[in-house]
ChimeraX commands (.cxc) that place a marker at each C-alpha (Angstrom):
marker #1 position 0.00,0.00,0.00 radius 0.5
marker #1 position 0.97,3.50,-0.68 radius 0.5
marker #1 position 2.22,5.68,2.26 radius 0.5
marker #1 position -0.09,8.12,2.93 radius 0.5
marker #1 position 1.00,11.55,4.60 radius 0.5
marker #1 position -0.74,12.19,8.24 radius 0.5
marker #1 position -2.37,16.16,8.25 radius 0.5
marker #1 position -3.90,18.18,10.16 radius 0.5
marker #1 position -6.87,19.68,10.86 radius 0.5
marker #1 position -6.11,23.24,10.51 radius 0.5
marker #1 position -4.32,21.51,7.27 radius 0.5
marker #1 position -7.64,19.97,6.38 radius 0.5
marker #1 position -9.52,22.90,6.78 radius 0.5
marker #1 position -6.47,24.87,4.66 radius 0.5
marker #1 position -7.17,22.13,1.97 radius 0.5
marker #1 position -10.81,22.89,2.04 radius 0.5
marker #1 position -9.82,26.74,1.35 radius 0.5
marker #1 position -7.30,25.83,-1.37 radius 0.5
marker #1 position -9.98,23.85,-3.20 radius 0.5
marker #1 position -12.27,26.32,-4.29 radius 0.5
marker #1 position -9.71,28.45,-5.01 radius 0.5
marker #1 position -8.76,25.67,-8.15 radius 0.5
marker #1 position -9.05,27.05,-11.69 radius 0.5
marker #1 position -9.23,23.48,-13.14 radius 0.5
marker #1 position -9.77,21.05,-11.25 radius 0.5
marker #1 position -7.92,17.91,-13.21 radius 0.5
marker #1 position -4.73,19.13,-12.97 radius 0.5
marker #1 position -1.76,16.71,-12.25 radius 0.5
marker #1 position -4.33,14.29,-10.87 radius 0.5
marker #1 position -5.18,10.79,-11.02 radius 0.5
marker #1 position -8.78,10.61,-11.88 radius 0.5
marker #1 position -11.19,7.71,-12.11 radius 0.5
marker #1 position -14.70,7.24,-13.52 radius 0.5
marker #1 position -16.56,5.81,-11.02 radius 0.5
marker #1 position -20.51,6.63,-11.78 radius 0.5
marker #1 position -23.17,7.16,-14.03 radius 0.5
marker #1 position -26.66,8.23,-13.41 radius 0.5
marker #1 position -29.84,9.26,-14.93 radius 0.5
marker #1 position -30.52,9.53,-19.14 radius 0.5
marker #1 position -30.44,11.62,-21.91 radius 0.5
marker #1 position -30.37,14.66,-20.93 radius 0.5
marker #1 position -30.26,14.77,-16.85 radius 0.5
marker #1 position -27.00,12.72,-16.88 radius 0.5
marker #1 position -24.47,12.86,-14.06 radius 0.5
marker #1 position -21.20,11.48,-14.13 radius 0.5
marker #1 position -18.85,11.12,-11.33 radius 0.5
marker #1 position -15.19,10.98,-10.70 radius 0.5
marker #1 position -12.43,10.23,-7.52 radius 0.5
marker #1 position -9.04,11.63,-7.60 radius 0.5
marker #1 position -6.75,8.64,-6.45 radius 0.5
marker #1 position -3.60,10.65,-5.95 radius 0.5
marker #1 position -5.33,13.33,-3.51 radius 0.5
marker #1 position -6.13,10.30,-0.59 radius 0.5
marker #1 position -4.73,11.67,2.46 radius 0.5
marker #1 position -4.66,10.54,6.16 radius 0.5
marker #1 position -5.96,13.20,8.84 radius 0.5
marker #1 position -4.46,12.77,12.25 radius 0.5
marker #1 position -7.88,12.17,13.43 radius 0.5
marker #1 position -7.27,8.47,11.37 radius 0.5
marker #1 position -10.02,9.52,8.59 radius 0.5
marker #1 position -9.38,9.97,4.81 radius 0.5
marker #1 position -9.43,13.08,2.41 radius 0.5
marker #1 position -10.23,12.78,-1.16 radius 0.5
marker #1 position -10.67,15.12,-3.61 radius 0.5
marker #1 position -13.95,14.26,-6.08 radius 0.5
marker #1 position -15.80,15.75,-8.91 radius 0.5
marker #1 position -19.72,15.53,-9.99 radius 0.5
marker #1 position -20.39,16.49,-13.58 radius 0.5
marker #1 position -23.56,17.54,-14.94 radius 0.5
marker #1 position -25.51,17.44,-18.04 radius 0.5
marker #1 position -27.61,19.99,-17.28 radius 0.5
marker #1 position -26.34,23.26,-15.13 radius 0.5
marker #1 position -27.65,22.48,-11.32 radius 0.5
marker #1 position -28.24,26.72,-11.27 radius 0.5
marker #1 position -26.27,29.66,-11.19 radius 0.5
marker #1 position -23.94,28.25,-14.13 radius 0.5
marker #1 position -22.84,25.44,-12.13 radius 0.5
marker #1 position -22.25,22.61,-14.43 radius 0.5
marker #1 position -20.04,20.53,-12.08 radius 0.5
marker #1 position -19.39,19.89,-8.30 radius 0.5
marker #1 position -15.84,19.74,-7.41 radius 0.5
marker #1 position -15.59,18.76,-3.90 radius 0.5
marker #1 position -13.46,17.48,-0.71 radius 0.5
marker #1 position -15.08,14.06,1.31 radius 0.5
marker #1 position -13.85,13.27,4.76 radius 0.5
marker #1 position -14.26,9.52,5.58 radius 0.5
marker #1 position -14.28,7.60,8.72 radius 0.5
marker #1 position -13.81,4.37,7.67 radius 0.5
marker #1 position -14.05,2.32,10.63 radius 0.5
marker #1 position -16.94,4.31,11.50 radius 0.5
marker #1 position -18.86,3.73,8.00 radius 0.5
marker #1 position -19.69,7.58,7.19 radius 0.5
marker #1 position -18.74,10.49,5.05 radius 0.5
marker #1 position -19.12,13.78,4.87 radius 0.5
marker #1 position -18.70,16.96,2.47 radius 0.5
marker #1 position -15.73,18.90,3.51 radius 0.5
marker #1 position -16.11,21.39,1.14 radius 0.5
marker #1 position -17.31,21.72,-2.55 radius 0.5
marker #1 position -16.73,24.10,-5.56 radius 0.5
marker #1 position -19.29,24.73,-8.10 radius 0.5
marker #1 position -17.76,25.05,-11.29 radius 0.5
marker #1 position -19.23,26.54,-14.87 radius 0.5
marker #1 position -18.39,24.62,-17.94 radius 0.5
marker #1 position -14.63,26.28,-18.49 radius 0.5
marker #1 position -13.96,24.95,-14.73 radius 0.5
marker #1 position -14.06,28.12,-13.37 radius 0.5
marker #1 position -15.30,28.55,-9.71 radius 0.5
marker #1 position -18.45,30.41,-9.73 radius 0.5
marker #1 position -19.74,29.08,-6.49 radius 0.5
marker #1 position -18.46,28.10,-3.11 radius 0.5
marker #1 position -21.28,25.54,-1.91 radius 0.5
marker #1 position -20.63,24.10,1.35 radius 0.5
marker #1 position -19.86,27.49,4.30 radius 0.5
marker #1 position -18.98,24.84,6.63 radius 0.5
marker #1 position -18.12,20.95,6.87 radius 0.5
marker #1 position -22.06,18.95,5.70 radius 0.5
marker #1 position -22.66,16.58,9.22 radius 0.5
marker #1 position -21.80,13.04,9.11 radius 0.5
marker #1 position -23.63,10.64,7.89 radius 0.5
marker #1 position -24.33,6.66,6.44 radius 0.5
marker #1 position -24.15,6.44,3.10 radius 0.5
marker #1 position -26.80,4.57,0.70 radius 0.5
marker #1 position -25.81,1.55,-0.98 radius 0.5
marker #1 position -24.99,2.55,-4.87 radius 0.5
marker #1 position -24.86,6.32,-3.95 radius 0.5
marker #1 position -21.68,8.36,-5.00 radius 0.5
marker #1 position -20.80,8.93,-1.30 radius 0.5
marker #1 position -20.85,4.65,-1.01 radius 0.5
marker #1 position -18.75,4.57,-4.13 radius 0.5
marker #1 position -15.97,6.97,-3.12 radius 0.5
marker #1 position -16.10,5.52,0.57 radius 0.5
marker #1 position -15.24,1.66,-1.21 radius 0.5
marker #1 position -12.68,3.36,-3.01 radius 0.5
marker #1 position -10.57,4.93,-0.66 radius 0.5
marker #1 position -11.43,2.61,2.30 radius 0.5
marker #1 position -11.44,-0.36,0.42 radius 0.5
marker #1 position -9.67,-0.02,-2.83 radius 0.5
marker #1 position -12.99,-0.83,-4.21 radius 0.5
marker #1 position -13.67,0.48,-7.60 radius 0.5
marker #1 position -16.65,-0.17,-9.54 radius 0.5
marker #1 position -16.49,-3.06,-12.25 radius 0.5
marker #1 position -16.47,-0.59,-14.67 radius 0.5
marker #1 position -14.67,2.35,-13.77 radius 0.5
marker #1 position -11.93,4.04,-15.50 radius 0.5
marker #1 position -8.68,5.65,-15.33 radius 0.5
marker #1 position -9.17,8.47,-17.39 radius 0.5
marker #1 position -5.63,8.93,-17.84 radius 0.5
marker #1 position -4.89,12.85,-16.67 radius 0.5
marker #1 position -7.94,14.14,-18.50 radius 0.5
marker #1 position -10.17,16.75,-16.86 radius 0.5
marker #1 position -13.36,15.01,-16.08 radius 0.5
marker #1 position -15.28,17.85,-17.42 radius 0.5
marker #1 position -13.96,17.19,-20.88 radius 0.5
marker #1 position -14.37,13.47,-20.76 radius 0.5
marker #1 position -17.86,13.90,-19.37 radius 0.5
marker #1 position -18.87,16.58,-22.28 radius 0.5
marker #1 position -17.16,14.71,-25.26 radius 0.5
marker #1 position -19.56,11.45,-23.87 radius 0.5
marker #1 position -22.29,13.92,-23.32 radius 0.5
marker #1 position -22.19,15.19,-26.95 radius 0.5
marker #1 position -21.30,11.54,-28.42 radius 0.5
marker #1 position -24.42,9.91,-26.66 radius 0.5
marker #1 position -27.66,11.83,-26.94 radius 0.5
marker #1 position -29.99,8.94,-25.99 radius 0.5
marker #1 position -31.32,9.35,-29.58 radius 0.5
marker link #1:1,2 radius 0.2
marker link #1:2,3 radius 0.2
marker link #1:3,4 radius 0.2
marker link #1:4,5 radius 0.2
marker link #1:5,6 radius 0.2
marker link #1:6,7 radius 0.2
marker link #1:7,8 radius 0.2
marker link #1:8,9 radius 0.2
marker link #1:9,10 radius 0.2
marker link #1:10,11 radius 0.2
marker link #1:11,12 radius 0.2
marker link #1:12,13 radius 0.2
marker link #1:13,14 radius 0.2
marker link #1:14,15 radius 0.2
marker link #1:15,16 radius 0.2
marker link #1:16,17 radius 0.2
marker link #1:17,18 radius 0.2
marker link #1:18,19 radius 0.2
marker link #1:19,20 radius 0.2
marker link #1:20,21 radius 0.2
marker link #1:21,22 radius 0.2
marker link #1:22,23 radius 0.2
marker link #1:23,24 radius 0.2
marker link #1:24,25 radius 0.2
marker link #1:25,26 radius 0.2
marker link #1:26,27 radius 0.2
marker link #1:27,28 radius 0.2
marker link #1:28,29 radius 0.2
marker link #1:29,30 radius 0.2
marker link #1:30,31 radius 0.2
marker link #1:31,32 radius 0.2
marker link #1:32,33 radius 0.2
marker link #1:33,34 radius 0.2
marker link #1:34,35 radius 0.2
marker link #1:35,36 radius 0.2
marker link #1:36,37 radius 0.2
marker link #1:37,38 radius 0.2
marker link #1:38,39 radius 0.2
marker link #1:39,40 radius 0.2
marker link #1:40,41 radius 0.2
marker link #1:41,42 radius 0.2
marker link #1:42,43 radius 0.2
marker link #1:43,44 radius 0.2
marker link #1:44,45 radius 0.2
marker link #1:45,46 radius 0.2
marker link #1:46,47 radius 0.2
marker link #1:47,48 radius 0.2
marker link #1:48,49 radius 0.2
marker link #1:49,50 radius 0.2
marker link #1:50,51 radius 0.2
marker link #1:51,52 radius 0.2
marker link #1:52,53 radius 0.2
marker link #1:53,54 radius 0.2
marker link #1:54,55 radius 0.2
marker link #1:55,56 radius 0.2
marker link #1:56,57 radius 0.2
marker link #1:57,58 radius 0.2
marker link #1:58,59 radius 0.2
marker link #1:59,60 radius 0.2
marker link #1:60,61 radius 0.2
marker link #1:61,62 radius 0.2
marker link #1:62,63 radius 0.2
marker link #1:63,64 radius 0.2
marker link #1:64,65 radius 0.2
marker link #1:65,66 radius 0.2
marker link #1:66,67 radius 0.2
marker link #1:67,68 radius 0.2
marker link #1:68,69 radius 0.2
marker link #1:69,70 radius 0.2
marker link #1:70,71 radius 0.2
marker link #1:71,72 radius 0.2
marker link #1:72,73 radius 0.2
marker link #1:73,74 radius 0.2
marker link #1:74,75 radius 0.2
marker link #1:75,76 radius 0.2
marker link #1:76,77 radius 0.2
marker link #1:77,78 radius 0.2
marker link #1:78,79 radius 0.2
marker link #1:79,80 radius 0.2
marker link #1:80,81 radius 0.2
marker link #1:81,82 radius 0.2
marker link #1:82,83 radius 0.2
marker link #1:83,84 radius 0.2
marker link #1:84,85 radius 0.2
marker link #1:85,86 radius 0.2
marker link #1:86,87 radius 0.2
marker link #1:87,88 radius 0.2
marker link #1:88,89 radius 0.2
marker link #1:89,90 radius 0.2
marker link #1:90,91 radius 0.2
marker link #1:91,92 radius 0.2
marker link #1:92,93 radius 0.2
marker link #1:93,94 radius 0.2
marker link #1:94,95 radius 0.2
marker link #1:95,96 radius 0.2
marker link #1:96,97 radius 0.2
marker link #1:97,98 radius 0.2
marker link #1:98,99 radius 0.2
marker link #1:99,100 radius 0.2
marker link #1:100,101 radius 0.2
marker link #1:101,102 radius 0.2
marker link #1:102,103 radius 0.2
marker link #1:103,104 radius 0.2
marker link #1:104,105 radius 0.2
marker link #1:105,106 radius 0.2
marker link #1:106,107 radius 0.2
marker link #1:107,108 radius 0.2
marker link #1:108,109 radius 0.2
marker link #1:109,110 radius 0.2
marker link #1:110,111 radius 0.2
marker link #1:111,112 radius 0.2
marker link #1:112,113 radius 0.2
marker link #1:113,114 radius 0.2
marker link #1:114,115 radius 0.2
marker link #1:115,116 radius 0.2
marker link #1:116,117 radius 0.2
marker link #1:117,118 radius 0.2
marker link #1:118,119 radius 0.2
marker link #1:119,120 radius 0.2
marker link #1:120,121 radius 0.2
marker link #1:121,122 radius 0.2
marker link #1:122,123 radius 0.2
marker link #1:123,124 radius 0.2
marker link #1:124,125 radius 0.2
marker link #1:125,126 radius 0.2
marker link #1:126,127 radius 0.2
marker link #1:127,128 radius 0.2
marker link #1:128,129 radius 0.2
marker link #1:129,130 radius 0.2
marker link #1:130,131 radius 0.2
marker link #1:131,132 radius 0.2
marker link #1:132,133 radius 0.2
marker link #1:133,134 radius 0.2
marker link #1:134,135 radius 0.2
marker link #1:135,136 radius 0.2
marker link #1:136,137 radius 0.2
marker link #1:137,138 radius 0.2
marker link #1:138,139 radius 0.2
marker link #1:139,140 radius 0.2
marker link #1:140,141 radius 0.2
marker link #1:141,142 radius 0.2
marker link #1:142,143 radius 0.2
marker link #1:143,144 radius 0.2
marker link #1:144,145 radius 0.2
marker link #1:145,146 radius 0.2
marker link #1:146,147 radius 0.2
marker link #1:147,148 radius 0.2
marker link #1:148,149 radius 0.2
marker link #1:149,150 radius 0.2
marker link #1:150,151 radius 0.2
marker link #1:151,152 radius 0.2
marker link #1:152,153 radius 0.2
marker link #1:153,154 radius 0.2
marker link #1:154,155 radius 0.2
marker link #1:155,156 radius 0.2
marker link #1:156,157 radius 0.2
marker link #1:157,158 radius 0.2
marker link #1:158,159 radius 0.2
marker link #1:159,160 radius 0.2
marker link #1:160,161 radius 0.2
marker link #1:161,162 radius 0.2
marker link #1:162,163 radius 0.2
marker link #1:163,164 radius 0.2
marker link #1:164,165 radius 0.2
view
């Protein structure tokens, strides 16, 4: 297994900061498909960054993840960048922090003022996939390494390619 560097929570929260202060949010990262939901044209896609798993000193994991959208989800947000917290022993997540993004990944909205509370995740949800990922190594079947690409790209090239029509 990887060694995985032990922060803080003031680093945490730092972290938090820094990530909604990203221009683009797929750069130098390691990010995986993970998720597909809904049809033609409400589609969501989502994505984990493998190489932003971190260890907190309170023995939880940080990863960075992204949520892209179809359809804007208001205000020009077309996708959800955003920083989990996960208490693996425990079985729960929760939203650190996320970034709304337009289409150019620009920040156009902070989301989250504060840390979301904890909570169980649903089987199948995105919060259940990311927790099997960095808790377990579990990916789904069919998820994908998309090989340095922003996820916003991938996500509009299959939005454009696959209509439902």
């Amino acid at each position: 297994m990887a060694h995985m560097r032990v922060i803080s929570f003031t680093k945490m929260f730092a972290a938090c900061i820094a990530l909604v202060a990203l221009p683009a949010a797929a750069d130098a990262s390691r990010w995986w498909h993970v998720m597909e939901r809904g049809s033609y044209p409400g589609r969501i896609e989502g994505f984990v960054d493998r190489d932003s798993i971190r260890d907190t000193a309170a023995g939880h994991k940080l990863v960075a993840t992204m949520m892209v959208t179809e359809q804007p989800v208001g205000q020009g947000v077309n996708a959800l960048h955003g920083l989990y917290e996960i208490a693996c022993s425990k079985g729960r997540s929760r939203s650190l922090a996320r970034a709304g993004l337009d289409r150019d990944g620009v920040n156009v909205r902070q989301l989250d003022r504060q840390p979301l509370p904890w909570g169980r995740d649903r089987p199948g949800s995105f919060a259940a996939i990311v927790q099997a990922a960095v808790c377990a190594g579990k990916f789904p079947r069919d998820a994908v390494d998309i090989d340095g690409l922003d996820p916003q790209v991938v996500s509009r090239a299959y939005f454009a390619a696959d209509t439902g029509e």
